[in-house]
ZADO-1210 file (C-alpha; in nm, 4 decimals, padded with zeros to 6 digits):
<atoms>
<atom x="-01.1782" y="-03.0216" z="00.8739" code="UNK" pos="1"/>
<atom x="-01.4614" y="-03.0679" z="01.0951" code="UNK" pos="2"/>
<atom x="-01.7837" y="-02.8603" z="01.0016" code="UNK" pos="3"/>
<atom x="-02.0004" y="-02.6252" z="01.1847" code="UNK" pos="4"/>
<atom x="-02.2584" y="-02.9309" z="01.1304" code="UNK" pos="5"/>
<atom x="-02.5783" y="-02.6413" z="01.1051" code="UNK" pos="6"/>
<atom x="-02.7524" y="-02.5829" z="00.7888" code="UNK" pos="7"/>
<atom x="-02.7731" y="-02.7137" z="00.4559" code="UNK" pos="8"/>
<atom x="-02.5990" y="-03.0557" z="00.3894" code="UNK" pos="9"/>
<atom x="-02.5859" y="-03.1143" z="00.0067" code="UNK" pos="10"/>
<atom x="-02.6275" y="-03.3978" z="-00.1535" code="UNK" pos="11"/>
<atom x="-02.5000" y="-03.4286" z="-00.5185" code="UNK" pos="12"/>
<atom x="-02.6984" y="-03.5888" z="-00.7655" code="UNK" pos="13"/>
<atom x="-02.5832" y="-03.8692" z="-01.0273" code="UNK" pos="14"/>
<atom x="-02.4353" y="-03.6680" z="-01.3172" code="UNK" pos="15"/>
<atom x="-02.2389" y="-03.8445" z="-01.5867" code="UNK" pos="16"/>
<atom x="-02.0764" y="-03.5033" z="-01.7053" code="UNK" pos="17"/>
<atom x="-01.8462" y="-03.4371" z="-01.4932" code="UNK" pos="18"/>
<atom x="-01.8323" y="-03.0497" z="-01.5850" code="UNK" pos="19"/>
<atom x="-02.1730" y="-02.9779" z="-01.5498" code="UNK" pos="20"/>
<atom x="-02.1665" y="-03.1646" z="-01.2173" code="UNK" pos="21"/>
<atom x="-01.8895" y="-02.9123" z="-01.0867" code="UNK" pos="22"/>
<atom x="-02.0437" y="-02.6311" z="-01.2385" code="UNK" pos="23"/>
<atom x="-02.3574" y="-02.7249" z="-01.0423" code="UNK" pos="24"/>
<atom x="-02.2049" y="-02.7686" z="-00.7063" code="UNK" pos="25"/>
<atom x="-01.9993" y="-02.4841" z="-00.7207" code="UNK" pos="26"/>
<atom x="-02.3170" y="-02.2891" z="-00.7009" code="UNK" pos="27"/>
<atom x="-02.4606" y="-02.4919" z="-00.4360" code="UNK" pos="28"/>
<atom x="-02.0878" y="-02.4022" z="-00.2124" code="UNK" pos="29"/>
<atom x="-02.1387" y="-02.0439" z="-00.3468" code="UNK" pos="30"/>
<atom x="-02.4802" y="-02.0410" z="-00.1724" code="UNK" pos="31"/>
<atom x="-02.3484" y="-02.1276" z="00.1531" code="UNK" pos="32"/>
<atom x="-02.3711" y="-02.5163" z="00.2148" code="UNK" pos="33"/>
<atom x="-02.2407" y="-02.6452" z="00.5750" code="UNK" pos="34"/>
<atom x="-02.1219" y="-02.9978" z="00.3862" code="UNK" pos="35"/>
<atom x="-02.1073" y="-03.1531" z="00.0658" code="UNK" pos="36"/>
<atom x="-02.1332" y="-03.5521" z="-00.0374" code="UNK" pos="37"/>
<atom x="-02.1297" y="-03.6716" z="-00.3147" code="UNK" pos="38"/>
<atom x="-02.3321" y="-04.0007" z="-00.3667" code="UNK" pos="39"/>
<atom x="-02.2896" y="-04.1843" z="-00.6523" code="UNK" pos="40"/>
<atom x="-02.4940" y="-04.5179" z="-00.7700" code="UNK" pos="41"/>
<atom x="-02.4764" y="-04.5477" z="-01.1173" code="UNK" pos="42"/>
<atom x="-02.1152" y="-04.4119" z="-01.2438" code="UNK" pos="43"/>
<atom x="-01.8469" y="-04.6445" z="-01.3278" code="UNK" pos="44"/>
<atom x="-01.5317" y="-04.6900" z="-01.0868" code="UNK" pos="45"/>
<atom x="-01.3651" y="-04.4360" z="-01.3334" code="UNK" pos="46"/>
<atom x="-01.5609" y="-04.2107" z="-01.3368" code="UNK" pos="47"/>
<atom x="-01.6529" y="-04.1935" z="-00.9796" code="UNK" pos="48"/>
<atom x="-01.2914" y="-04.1346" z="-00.9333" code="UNK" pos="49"/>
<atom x="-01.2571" y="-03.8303" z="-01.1418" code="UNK" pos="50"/>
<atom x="-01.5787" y="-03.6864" z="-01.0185" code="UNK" pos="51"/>
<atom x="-01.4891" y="-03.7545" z="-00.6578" code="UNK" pos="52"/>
<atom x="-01.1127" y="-03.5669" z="-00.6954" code="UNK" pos="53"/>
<atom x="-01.2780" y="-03.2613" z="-00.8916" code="UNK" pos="54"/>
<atom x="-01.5263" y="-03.2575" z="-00.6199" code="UNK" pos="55"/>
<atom x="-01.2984" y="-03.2509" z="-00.3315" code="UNK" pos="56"/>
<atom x="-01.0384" y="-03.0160" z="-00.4916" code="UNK" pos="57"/>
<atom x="-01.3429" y="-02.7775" z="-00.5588" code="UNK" pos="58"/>
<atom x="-01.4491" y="-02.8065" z="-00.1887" code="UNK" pos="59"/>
<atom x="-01.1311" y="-02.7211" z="-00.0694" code="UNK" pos="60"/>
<atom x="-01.1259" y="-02.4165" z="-00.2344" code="UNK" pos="61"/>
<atom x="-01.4507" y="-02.3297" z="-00.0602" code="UNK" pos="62"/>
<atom x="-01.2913" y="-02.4351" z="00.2954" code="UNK" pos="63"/>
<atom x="-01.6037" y="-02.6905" z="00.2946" code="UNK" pos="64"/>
<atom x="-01.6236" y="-03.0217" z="00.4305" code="UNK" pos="65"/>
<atom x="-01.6709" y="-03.3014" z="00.1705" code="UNK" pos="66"/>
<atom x="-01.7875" y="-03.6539" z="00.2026" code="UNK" pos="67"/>
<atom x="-01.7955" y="-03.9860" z="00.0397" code="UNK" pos="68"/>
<atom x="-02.1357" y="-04.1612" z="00.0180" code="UNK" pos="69"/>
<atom x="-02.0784" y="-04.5102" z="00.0724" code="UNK" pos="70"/>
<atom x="-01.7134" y="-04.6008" z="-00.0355" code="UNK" pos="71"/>
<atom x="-01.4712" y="-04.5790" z="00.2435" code="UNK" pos="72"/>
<atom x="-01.1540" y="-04.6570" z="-00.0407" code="UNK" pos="73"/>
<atom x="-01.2764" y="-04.3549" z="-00.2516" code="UNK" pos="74"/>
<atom x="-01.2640" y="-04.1653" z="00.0105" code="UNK" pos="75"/>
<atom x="-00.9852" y="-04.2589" z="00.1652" code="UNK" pos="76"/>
<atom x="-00.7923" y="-04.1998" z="-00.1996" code="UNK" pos="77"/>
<atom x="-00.9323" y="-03.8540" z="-00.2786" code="UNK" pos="78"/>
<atom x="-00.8452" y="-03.7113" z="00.0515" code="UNK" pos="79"/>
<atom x="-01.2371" y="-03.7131" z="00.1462" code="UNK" pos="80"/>
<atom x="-01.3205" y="-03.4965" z="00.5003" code="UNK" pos="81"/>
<atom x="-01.4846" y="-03.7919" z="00.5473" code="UNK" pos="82"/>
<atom x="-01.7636" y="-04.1178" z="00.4720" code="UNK" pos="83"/>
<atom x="-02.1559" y="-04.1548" z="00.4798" code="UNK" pos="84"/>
<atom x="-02.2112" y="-04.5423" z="00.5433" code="UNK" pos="85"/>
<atom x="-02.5472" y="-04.6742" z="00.5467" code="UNK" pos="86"/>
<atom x="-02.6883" y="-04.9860" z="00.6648" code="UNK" pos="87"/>
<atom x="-02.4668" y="-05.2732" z="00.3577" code="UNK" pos="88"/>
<atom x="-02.1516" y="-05.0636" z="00.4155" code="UNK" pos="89"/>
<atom x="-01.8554" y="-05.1515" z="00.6230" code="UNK" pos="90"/>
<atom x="-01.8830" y="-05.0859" z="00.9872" code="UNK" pos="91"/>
<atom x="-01.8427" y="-04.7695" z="01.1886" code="UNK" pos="92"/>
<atom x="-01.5401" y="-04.9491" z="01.3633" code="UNK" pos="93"/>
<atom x="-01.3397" y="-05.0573" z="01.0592" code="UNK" pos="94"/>
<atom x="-01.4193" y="-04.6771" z="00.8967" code="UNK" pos="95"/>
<atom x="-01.2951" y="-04.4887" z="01.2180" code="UNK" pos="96"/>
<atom x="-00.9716" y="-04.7398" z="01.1950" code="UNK" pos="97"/>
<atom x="-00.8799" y="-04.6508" z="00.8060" code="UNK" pos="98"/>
<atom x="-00.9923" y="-04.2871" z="00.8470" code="UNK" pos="99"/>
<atom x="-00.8291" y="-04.2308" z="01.1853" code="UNK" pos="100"/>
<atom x="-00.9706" y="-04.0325" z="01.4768" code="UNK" pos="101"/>
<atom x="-00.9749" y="-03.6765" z="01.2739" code="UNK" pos="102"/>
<atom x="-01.2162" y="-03.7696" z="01.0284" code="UNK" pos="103"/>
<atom x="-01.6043" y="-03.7137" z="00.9922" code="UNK" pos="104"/>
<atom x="-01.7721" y="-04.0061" z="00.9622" code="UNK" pos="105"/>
<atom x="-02.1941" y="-04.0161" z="00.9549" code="UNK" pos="106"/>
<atom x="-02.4074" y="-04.2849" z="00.9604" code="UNK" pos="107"/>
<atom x="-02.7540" y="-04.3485" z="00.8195" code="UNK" pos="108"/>
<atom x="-02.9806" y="-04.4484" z="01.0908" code="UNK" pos="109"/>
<atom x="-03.3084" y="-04.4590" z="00.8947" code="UNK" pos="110"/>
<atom x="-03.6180" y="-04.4517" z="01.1386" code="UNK" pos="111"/>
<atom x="-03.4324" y="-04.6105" z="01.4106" code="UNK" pos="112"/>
<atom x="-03.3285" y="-04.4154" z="01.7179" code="UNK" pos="113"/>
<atom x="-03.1511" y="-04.7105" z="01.8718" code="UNK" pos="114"/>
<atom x="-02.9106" y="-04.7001" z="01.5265" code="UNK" pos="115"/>
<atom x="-02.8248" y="-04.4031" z="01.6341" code="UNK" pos="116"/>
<atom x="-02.7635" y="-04.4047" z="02.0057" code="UNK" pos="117"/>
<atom x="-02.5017" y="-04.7255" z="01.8594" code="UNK" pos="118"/>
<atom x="-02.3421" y="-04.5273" z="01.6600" code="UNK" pos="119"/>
<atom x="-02.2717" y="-04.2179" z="01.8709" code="UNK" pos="120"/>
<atom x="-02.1166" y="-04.4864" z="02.1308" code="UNK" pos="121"/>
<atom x="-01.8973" y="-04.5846" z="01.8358" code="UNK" pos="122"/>
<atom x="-01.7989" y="-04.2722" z="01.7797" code="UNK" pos="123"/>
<atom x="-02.0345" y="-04.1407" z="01.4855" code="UNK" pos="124"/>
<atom x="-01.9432" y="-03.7918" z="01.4460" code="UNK" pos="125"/>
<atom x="-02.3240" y="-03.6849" z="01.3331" code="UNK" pos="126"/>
<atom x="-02.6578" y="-03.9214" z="01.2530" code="UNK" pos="127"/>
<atom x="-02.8960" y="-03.8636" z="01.0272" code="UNK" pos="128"/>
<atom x="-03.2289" y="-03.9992" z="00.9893" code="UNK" pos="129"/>
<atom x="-03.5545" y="-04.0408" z="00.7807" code="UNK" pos="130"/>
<atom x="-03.7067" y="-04.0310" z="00.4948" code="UNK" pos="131"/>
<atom x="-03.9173" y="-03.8005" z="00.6419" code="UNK" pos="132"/>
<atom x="-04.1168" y="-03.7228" z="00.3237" code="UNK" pos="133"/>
<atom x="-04.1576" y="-03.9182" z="-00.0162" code="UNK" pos="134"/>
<atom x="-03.8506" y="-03.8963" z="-00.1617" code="UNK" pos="135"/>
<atom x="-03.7810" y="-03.9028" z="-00.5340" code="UNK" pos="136"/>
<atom x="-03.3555" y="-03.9976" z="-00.4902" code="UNK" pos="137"/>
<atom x="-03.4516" y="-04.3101" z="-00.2790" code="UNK" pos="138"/>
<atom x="-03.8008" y="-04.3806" z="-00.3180" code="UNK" pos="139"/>
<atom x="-03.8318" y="-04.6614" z="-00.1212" code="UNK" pos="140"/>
<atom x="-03.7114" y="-04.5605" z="00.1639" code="UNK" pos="141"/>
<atom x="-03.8462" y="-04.6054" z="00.4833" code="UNK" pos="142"/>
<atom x="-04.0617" y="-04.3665" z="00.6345" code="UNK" pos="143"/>
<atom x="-03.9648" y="-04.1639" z="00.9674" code="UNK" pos="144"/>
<atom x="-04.2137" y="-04.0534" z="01.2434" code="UNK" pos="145"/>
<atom x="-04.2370" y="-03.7139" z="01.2806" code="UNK" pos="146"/>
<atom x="-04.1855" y="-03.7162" z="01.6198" code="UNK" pos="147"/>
<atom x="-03.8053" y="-03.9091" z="01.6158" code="UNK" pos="148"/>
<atom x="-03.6333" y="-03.5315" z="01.5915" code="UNK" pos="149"/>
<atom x="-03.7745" y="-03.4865" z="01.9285" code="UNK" pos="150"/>
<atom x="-03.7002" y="-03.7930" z="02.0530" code="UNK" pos="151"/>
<atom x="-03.3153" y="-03.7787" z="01.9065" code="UNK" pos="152"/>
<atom x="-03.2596" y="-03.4553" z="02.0856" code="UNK" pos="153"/>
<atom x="-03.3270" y="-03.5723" z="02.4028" code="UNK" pos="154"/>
<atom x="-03.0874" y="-03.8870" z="02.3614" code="UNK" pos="155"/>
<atom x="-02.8371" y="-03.7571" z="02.1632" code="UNK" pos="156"/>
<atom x="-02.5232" y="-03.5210" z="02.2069" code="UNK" pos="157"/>
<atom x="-02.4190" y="-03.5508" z="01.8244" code="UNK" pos="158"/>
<atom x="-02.5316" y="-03.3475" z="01.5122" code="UNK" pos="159"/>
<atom x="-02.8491" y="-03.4700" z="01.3618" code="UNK" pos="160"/>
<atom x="-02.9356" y="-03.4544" z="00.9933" code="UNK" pos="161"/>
<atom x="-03.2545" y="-03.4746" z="00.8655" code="UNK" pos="162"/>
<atom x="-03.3231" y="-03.6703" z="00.5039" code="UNK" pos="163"/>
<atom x="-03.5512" y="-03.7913" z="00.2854" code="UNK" pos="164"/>
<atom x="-03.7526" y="-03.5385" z="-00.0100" code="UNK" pos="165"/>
<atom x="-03.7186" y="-03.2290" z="00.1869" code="UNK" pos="166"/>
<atom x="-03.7907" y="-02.8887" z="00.0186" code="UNK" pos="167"/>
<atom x="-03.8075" y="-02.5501" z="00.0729" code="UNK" pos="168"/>
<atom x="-04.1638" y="-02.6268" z="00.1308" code="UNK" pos="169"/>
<atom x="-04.1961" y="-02.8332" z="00.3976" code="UNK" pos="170"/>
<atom x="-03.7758" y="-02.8109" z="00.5336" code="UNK" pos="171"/>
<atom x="-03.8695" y="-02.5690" z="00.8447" code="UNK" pos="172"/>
<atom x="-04.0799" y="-02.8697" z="01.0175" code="UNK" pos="173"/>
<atom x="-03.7613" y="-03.0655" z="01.0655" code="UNK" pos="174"/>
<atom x="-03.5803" y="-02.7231" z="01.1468" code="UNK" pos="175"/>
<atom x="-03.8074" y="-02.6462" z="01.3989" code="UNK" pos="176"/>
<atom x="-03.8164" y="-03.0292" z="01.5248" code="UNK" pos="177"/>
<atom x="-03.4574" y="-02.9534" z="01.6743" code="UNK" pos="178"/>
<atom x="-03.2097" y="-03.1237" z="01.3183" code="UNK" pos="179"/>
<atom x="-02.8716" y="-02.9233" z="01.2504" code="UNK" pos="180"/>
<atom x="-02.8388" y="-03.0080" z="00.9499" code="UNK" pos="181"/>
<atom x="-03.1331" y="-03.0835" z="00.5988" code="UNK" pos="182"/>
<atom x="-02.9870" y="-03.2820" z="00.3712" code="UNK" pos="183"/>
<atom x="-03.0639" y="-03.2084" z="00.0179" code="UNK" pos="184"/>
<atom x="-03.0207" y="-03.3603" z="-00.3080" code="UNK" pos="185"/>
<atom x="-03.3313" y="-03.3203" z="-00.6147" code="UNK" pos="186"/>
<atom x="-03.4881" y="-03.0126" z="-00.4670" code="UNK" pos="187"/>
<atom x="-03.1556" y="-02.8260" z="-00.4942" code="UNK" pos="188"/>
<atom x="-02.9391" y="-02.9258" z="-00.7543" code="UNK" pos="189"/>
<atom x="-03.2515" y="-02.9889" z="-01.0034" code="UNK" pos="190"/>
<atom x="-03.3650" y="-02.6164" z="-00.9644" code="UNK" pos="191"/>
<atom x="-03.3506" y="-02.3055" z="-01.2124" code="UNK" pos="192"/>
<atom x="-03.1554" y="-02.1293" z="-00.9598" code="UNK" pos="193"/>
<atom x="-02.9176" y="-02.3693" z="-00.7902" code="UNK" pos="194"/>
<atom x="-02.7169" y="-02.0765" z="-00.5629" code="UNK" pos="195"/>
<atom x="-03.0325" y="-01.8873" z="-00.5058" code="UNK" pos="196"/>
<atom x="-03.1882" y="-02.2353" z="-00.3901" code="UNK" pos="197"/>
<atom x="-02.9203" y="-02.3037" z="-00.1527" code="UNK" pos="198"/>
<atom x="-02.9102" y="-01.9344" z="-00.0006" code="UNK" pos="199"/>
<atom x="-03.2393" y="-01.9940" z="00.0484" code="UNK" pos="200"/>
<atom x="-03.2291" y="-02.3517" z="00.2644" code="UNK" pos="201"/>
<atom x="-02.9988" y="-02.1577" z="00.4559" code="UNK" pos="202"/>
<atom x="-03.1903" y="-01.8966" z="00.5220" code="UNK" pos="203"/>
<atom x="-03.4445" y="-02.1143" z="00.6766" code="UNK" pos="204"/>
<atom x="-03.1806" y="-02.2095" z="00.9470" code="UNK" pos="205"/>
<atom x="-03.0682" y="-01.8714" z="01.0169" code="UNK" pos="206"/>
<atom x="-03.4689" y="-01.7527" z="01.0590" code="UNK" pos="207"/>
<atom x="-03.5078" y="-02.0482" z="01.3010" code="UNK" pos="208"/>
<atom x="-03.2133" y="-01.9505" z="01.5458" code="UNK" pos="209"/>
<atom x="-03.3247" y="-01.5599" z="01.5524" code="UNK" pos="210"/>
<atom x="-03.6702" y="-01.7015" z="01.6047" code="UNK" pos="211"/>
<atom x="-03.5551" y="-01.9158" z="01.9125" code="UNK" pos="212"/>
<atom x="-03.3674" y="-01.6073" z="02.0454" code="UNK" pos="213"/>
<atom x="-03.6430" y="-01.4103" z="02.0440" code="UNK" pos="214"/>
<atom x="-03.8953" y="-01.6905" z="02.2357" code="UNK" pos="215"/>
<atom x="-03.5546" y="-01.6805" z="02.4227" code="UNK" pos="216"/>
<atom x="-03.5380" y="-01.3172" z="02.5250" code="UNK" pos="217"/>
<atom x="-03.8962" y="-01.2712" z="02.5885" code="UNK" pos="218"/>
<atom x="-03.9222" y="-01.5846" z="02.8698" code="UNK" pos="219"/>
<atom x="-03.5824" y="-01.4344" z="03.0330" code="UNK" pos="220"/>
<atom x="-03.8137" y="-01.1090" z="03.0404" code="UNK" pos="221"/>
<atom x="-04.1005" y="-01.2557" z="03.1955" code="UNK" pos="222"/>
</atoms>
């Protein structure tokens, strides 16, 4: 299942109960998410399996991608859409080998263009980069220049997600910067509202294409 790769990308957050963690992220998939991983750092092997197979039986049901942060053998036995490998994970080379050639695999590529220009060659199906602001999931990750959006378009023929504590707030600077997808973990799924949150992050997206149509229609005019 290969996604549109435009709009919200969530992010699931470490939740011991696995109910409330499905409950949760069927909202986020009934407020229109383009992808769903779930990233787990703190669960037992047990547990990650159970939460991993309600997780990707639930996105079925929504016909939306889901992906495995980090463990290419969990993915691999929950019949994942696909793996998230960072930096300590196993390579892009050995992931496209045990996934095969219809599977989605992203890499993390931090604040490093050249990680990502690697990767595509490998055969990266998207990228994604930052943190781009302080994040409260990974707090000490490495900042991203503003500017590497740009710079990624212009190199890159891939999706390109942008990560790191992005909110409603401040999401439509990497929107506008040229990223498919936001990826979103604390400022969605730790919300009042979760569906209304995620309706909203898409939203965002759907503003920014009718706002480039526009610029668009009024240079073909002049």
């Amino acid at each position: 299942m290969q996604p549109k790769f435009s709009g919200l990308y969530a992010i699931t957050p470490d939740v011991a109960d696995t109910s409330r963690l499905i409950r949760m992220t069927q909202l986020v998939l009934a407020g229109g998410t383009a992808l769903v991983q779930y990233r787990s750092k703190t669960t037992d092997i047990a547990l990650r399996l159970e939460q991993a197979h309600s997780l990707a039986h639930l996105c079925r049901k929504f016909r939306v991608p889901f992906i495995i942060n980090d463990y290419l053998d969990l993915a691999m036995e929950v019949g994942a859409d696909g793996v998230h490998l960072g930096r300590d994970d196993v390579g892009m080379t050995e992931a496209r080998r045990e996934l095969g050639a219809e599977k989605i695999i992203g890499i993390s590529c931090y604040d490093r263009l050249e990680y990502a220009i690697e990767a595509e060659r490998q055969g990266a199906n998207y990228v994604a980069f930052g943190a781009f602001f302080p994040s409260t999931t990974k707090p000490g990750a490495v900042p991203a220049p503003s500017d590497l959006l740009g710079h990624a378009k212009l190199e890159l023929h891939i999706p390109i997600v942008a990560i790191g504590g992005i909110t409603l707030d401040n999401a439509a600077e990497p929107i506008h910067a040229g990223t498919d997808m936001v990826a979103v973990s604390n400022a969605l799924f730790n919300t009042r509202n979760i569906r209304s949150t995620a309706e909203s992050f898409s939203r965002l997206f759907n503003l920014n294409r009718h706002s480039i149509s526009h610029h668009l229609g009024l240079a073909n005019v002049t």
